[in-house]
Structures are given as C-alpha cells and as structure tokens.
VOPAGU-2260 file (C-alpha; in pm, 1 decimal, decimal comma):
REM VOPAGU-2260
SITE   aa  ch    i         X         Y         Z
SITE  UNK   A    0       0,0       0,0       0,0
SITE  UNK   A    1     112,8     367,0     -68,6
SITE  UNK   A    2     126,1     644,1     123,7
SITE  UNK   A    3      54,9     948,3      43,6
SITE  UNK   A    4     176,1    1286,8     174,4
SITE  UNK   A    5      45,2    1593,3     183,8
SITE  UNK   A    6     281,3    1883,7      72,1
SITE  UNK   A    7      38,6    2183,7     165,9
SITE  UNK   A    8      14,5    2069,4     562,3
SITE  UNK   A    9     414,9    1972,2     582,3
SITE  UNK   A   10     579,3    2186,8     833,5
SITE  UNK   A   11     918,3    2095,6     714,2
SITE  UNK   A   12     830,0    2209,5     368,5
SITE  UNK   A   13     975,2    2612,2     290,7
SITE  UNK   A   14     690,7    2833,9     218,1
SITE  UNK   A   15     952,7    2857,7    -127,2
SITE  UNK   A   16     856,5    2524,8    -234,1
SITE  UNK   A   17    1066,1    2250,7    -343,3
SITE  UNK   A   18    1330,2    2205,0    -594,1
SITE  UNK   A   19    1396,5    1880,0    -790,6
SITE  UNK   A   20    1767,2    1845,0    -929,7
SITE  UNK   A   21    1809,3    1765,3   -1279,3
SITE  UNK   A   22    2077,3    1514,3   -1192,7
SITE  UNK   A   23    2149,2    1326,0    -879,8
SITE  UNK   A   24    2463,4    1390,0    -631,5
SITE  UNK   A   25    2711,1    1198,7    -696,8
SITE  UNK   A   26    2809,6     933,9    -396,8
SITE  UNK   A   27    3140,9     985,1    -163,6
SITE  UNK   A   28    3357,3     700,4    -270,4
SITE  UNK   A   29    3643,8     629,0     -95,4
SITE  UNK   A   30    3969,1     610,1    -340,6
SITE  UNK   A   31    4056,6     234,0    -385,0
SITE  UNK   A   32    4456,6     356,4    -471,6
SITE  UNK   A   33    4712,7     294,0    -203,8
SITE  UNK   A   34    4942,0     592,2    -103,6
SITE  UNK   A   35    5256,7     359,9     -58,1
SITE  UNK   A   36    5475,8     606,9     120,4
SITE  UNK   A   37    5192,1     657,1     414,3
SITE  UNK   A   38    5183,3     308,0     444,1
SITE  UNK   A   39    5535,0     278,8     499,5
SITE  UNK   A   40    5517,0     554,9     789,3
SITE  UNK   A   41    5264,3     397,4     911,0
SITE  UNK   A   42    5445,1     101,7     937,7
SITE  UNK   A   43    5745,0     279,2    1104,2
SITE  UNK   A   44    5536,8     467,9    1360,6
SITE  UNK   A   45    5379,8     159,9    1502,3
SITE  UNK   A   46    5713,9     -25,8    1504,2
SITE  UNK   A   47    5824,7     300,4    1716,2
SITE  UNK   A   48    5570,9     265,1    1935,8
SITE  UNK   A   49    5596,1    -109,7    2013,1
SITE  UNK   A   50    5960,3     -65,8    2116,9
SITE  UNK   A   51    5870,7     205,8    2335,8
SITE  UNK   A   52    5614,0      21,0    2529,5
SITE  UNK   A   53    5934,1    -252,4    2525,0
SITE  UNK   A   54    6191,7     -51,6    2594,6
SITE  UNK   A   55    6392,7     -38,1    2354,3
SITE  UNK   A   56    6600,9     227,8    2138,1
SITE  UNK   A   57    6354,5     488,0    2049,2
SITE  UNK   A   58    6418,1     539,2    1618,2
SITE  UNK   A   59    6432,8     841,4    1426,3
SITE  UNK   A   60    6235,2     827,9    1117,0
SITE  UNK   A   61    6555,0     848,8     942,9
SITE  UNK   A   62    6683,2     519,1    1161,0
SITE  UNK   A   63    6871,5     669,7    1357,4
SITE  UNK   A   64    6806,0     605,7    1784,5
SITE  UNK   A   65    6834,9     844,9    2030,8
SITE  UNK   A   66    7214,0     743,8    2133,1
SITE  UNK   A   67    7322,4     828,2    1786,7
SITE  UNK   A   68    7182,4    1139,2    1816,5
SITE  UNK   A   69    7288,9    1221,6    2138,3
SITE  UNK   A   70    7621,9    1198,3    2053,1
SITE  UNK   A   71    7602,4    1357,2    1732,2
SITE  UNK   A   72    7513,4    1636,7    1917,0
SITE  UNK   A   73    7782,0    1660,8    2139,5
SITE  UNK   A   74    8080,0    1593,7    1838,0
SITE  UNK   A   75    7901,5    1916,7    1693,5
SITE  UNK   A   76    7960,5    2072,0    2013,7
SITE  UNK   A   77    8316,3    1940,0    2032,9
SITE  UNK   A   78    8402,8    2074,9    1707,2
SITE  UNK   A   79    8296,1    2381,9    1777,2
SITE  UNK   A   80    8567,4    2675,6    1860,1
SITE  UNK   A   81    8582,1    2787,4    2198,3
SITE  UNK   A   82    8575,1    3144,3    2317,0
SITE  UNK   A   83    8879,7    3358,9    2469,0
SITE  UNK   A   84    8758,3    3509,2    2803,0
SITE  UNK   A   85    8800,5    3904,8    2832,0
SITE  UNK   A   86    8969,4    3850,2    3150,5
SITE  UNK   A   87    9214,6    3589,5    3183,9
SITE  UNK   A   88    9265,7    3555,2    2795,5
SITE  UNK   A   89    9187,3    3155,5    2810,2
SITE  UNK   A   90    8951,7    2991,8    2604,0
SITE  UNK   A   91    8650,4    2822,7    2685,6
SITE  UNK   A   92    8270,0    2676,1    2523,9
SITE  UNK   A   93    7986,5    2924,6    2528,8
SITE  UNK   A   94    7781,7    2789,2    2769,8
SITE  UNK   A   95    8077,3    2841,1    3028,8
SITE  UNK   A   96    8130,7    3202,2    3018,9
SITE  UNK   A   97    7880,9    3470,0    3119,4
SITE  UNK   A   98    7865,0    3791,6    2960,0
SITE  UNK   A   99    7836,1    4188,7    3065,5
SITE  UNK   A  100    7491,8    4424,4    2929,1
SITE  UNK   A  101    7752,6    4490,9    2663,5
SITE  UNK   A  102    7813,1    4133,8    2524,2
SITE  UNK   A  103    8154,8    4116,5    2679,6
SITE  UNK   A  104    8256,8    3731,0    2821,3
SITE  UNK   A  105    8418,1    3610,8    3092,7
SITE  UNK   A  106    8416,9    3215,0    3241,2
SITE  UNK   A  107    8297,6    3088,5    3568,0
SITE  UNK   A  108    8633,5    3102,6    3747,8
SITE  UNK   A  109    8742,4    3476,6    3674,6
SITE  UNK   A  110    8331,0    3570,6    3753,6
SITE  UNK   A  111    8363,4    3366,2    4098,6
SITE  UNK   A  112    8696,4    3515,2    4190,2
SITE  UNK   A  113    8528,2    3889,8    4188,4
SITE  UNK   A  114    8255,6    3798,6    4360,5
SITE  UNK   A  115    8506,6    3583,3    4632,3
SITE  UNK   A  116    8736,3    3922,5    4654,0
SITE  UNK   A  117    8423,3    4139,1    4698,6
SITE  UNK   A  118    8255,0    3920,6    4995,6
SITE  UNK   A  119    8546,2    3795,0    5211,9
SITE  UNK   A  120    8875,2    4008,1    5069,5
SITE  UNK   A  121    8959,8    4387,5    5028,2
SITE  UNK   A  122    8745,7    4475,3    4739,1
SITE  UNK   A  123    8430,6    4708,3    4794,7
SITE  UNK   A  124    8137,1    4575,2    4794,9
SITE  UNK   A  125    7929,2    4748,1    4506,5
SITE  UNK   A  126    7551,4    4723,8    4388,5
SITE  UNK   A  127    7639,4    4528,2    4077,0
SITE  UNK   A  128    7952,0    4388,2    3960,4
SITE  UNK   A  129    8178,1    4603,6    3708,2
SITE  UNK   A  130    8248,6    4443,8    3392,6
SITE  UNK   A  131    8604,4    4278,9    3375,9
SITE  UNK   A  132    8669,9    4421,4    3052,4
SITE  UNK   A  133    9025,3    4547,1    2976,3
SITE  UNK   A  134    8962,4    4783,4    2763,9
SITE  UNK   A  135    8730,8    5002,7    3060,6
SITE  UNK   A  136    8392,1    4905,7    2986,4
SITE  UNK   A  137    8168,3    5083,3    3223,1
SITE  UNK   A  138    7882,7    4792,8    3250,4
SITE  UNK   A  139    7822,2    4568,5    3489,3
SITE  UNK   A  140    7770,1    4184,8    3482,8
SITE  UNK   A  141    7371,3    4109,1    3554,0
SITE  UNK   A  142    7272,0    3876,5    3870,1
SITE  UNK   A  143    7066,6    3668,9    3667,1
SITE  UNK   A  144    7446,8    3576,1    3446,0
SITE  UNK   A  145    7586,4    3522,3    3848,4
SITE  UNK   A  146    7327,3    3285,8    3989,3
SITE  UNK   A  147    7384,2    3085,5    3650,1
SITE  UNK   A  148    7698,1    3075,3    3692,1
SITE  UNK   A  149    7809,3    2998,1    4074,7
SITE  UNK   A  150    7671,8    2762,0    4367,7
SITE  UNK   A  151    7413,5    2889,5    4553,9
SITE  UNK   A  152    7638,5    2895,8    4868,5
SITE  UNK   A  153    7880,4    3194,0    4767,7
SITE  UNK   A  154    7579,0    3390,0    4598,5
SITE  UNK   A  155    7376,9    3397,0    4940,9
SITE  UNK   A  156    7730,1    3517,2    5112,9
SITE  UNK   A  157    7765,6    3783,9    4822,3
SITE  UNK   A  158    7447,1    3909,9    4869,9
SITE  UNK   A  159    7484,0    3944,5    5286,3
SITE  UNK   A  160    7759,0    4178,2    5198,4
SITE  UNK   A  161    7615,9    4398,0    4936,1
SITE  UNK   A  162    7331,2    4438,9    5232,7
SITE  UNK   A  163    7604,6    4488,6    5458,2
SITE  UNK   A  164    7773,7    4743,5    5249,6
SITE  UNK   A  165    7466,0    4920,8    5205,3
SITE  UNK   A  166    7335,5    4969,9    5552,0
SITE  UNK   A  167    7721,7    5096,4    5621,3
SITE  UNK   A  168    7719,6    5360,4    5344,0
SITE  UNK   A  169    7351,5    5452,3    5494,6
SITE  UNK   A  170    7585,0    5552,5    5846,5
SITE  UNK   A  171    7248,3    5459,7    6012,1
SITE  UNK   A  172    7252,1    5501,9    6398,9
SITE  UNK   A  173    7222,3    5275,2    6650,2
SITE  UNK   A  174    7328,3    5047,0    6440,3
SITE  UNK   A  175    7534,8    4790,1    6613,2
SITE  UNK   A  176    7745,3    4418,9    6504,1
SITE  UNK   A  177    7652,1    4093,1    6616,4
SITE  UNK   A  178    7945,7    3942,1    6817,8
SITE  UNK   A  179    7865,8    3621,4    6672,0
SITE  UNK   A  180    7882,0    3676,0    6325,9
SITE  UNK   A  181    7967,2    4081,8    6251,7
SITE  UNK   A  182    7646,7    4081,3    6028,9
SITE  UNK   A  183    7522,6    4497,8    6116,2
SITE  UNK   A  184    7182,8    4495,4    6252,6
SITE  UNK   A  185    6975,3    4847,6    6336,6
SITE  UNK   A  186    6813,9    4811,0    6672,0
SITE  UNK   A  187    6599,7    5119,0    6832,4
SITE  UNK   A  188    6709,0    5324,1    7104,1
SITE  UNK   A  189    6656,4    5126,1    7459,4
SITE  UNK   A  190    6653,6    4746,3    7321,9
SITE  UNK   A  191    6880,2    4553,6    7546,2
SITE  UNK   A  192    6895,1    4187,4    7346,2
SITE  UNK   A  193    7019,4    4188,2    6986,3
SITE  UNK   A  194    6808,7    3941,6    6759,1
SITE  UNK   A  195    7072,2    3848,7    6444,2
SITE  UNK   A  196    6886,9    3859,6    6142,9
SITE  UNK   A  197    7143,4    3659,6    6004,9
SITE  UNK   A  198    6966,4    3300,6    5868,4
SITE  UNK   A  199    7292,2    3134,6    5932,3
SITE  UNK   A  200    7344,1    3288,3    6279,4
SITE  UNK   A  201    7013,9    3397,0    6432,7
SITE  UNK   A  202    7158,1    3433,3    6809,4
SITE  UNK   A  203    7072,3    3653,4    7046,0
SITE  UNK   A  204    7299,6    3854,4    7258,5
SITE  UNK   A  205    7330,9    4139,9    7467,2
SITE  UNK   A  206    7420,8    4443,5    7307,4
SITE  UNK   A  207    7600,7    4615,7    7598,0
SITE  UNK   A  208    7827,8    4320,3    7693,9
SITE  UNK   A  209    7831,8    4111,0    7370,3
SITE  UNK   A  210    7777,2    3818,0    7551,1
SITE  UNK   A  211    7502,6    3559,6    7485,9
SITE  UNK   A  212    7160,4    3692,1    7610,1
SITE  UNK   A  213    7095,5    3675,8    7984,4
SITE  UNK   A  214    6751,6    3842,7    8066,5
SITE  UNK   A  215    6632,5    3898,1    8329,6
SITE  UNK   A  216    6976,2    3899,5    8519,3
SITE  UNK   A  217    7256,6    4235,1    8481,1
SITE  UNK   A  218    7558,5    4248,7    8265,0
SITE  UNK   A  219    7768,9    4221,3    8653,0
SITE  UNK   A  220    7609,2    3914,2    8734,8
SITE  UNK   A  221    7698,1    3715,2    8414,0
SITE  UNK   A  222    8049,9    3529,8    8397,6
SITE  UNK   A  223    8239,8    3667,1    8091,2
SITE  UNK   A  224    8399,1    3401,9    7871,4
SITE  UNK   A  225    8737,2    3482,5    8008,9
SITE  UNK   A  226    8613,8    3421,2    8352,5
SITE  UNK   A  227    8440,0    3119,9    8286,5
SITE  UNK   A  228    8800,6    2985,1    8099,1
SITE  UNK   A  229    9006,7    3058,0    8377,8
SITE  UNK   A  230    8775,6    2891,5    8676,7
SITE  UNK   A  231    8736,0    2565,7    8440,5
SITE  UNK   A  232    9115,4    2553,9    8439,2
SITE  UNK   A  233    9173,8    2592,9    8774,9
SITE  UNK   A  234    8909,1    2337,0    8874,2
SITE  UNK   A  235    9100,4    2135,3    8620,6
SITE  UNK   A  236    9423,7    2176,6    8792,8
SITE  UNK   A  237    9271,5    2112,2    9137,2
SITE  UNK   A  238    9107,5    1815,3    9003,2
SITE  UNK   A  239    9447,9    1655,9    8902,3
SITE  UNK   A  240    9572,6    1709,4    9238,7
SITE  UNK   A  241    9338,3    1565,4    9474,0
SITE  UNK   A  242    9266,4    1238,6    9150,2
SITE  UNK   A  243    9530,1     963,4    9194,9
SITE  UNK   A  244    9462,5     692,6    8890,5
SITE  UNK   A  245    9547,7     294,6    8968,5
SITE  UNK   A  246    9838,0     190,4    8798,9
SITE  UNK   A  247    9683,7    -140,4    8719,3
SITE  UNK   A  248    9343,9    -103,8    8675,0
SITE  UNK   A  249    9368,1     310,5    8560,4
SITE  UNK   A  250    9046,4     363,5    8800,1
SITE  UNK   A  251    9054,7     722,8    8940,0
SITE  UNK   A  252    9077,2     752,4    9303,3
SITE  UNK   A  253    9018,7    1016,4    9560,0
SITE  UNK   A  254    9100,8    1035,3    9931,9
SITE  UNK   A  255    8860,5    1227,5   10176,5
SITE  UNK   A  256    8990,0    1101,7   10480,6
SITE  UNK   A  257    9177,2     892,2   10667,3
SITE  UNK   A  258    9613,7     782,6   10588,5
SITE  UNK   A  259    9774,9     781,8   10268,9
SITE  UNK   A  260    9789,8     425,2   10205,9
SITE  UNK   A  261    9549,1     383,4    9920,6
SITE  UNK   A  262    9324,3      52,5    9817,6
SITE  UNK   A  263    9175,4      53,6    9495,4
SITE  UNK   A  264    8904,9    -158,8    9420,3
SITE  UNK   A  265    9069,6    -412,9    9188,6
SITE  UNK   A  266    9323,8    -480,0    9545,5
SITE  UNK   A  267    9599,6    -309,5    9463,1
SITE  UNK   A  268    9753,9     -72,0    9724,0
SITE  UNK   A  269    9909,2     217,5    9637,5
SITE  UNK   A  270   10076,8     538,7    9831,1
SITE  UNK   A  271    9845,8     890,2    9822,4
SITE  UNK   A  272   10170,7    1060,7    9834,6
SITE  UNK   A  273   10422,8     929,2    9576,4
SITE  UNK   A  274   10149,5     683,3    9381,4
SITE  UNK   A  275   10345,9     412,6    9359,9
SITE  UNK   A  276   10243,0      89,9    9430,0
SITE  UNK   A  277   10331,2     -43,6    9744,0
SITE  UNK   A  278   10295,4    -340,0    9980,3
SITE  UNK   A  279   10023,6    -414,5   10188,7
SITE  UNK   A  280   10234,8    -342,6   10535,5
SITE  UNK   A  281   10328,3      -9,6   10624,8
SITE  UNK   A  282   10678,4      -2,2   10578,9
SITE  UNK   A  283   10639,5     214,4   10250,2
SITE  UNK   A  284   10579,2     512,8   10532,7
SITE  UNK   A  285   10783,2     637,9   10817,4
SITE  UNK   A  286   10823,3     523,0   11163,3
SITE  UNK   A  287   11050,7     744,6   11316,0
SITE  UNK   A  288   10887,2     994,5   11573,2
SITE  UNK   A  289   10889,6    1348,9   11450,6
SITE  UNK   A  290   10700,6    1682,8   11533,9
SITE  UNK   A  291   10367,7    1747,1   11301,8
SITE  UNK   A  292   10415,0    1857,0   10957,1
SITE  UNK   A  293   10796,7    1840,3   10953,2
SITE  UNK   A  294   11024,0    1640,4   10732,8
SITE  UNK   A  295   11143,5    1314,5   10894,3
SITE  UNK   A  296   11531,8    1372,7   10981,9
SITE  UNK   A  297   11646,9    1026,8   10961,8
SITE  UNK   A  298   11475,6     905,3   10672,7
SITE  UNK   A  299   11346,7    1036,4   10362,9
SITE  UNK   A  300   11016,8     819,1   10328,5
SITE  UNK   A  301   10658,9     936,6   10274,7
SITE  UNK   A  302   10448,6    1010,3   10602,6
SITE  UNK   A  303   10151,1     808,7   10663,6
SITE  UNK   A  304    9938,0    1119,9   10767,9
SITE  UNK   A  305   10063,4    1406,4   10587,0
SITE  UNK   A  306    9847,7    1576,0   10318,5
C-alpha cells in the first residue's frame, strides 16, 4: 500500500517550495589507490611505538636512535671553537662564560673570583659587579648571568655583603654588630637583646656586653667568657691534684679522709703521696717519731698522715 503525503500541511516544507535536481549527487567514494609512502610511515610509527612500550632504542624516522643522536650532538659541540675570556685571555665553550649588558665574556672562574674578593677580601662591595673588561667598559655583569653561573652557597654570602655594604654607606645610627657573626643589625634606642637577622646565625645577645643573652639577670652578674676559661682551668688543675689513677686497673681515686695508704678496688695498694704501688704493710711510710708537719730527719720516706 502507498502512502501518500500531503505537501500543503508539511511543516518541514519552505513556504519557497521545493526544488527537484536535474541530476542526482554523486556518492562519496572512498579512493581504492594505495598511497605507498603513508603506508610505509605507518608502518614505522607503530614499530616506534611497540619498542617504546618494550623498551627499547627509540628510532628516528631516518633510523637513527636516540644514542646516535645524542652523541652527534655533542661531536658538533666538540668541534665547535671555543671562546677567549676578556679577563684571563683563556679559552673556553659558550655555555661556560657569562657575559656583561655589553656582550663582553668572561668564564665561571674569573666571575667567581670577583665575587670571592668582593665578599670575604679587600674589594668594595658594590651594587652590581663592574664588567672585567680590559679595555674600561663601564657595565656591569647582571645577577641573573651570576646565579647561573656559581653555587648557591657563595651567591647567598655575596648578597649578605652587598646588604652589609649598604646599611654601612647609609651611616644609620644605633646600628650595632653581632658578636657572633659581625652581620650589622639596626636596633631602636633602649633594646637591650640583639636578635641576628642573620639566617645562618640567628643568636641573640646582649648588646652592651656582647655576651650571649641573659635576661632577666645584669651584665655584673653574668660570667664573661674569660672568667668562665680561667675557673674551668683551675678546677682542672685542682682536680688533678686531689685524683690519683690505679696503675693497674687506671680507676681514678680520691682520698677524703683517713692515711695515705690507698686501696683501689681491683686490690691493689698504692701510696696517696708518691702513687706508687706499694705493699700491703706499712713499711712504705715512716716510723721514726717526729714533730707534726715536719720532714722526717732520719729518713726520707713518705708520712703516713701528711696531706
């Protein structure tokens, strides 16, 4: 059975009508000819990717691996001539030298001896550093060619001294030194502890007596270092006299009371006097009657009770 449609009640219809084509489109058919050379990439880039997933030697699409490459690279960068620097007049690659705003280059070592001579020698310390030019160039080597250039270590000193130089040209007052590390701090008026701002120090002290901090008591009733260094060798010395050490056993003995014949604790006996080791009689000691505290007259051994 047919079906008829109505074309004056279709809403899909244009008001325009429709329009038959004289000819019909002509189909979308795929090309039945083989492009050999995408085949063979084809080919090529799934082999790549199998021995990836593997493991193995990743291929150029020349045939070449990454190895090969690598090392291509690097007899290229062999080959190539190396560059004199402006300052010591030796020769080095590229990538080893830095260079001033003017285009000037220098290597590593000559850069890193500057910045060592203007942090710890006689050099002034300066907001940049000058180019090393011998010819008197008048620009200055950028921070950003520095922090490529040396370890991170001698940078952060570098940069504690250009702050230090600073806040000394500034002649700032009340500005005061940490005893610990001479890093300048500015502290207001009345502020008794000094705080180093210093990462690499950060102790506190007392700024009239440079001494470590010792709130709440008075600079008077702290021990100063040289104090402290001469009681601890006096107690040292004392020690040493009262200690007598076993000469068998090397146990440290001390006598409180009592004579001067001496038992250590591994049996041996030994004199307080002359520490030597002696008998377990008395006749190590004198026994010739004599007045208190003077020397015996008719022999010269030790006394049993004298300290």
């Amino acid at each position: 059975a047919s079906t008829s449609i109505d074309l004056l009640h279709t809403k899909w219809i244009p008001k325009s009508g429709l329009r038959f084509m004289k000819t019909p489109r002509l189909k979308k058919i795929k090309p039945n000819i083989i492009c050999l050379n995408f085949e063979h990439e084809w080919a090529e880039l799934q082999e790549q990717s199998a021995e990836k997933l593997q493991g193995g030697p990743l291929k150029d699409p020349d045939g070449s691996s990454e190895v090969e490459a690598r090392s291509a690279n690097e007899e290229c960068l062999s080959v190539a001539e190396d560059i004199e620097c402006g300052c010591c007049c030796m020769e080095f690659p590229f990538e080893h030298m830095v260079q001033c705003t003017d285009g000037h280059l220098f290597c590593f070592q000559c850069l890193r001896r500057q910045v060592e001579e203007s942090t710890f020698g006689g050099l002034q310390a300066r907001h940049s550093l000058p180019c090393m030019d011998t010819n008197g160039c008048n620009e200055s080597i950028p921070m950003s060619e520095v922090r490529r250039a040396l370890p991170v270590d001698v940078i952060e000193r570098y940069e504690q001294r250009q702050a230090q130089a600073d806040i000394e040209r500034a002649r700032l007052e009340g500005l005061v030194y940490c005893p610990f590390c001479n890093f300048p701090c500015e502290v207001d008026e009345g502020v008794r502890v000094l705080e180093c701002p210093n990462s690499k120090c950060s102790k506190a002290s007392c700024i009239q007596c440079k001494e470590p901090s010792h709130i709440p008591l008075r600079c008077e009733e702290v021990e100063k270092k040289s104090e402290t260094a001469l009681r601890r060798k006096i107690e040292e010395v004392m020690t040493k006299a009262v200690i007598r050490v076993c000469n068998t056993c090397k146990a440290e003995l001390v006598k409180t009371d009592g004579c001067n014949k001496v038992t250590c604790r591994c049996g041996i006996t030994m004199c307080y006097i002359c520490r030597q080791t002696i008998q377990k009689d008395y006749t190590h000691f004198c026994q010739h009657a004599r007045e208190p505290g003077k020397p015996c007259q008719r022999c010269k051994k030790c006394g049993l009770w004298e300290k």
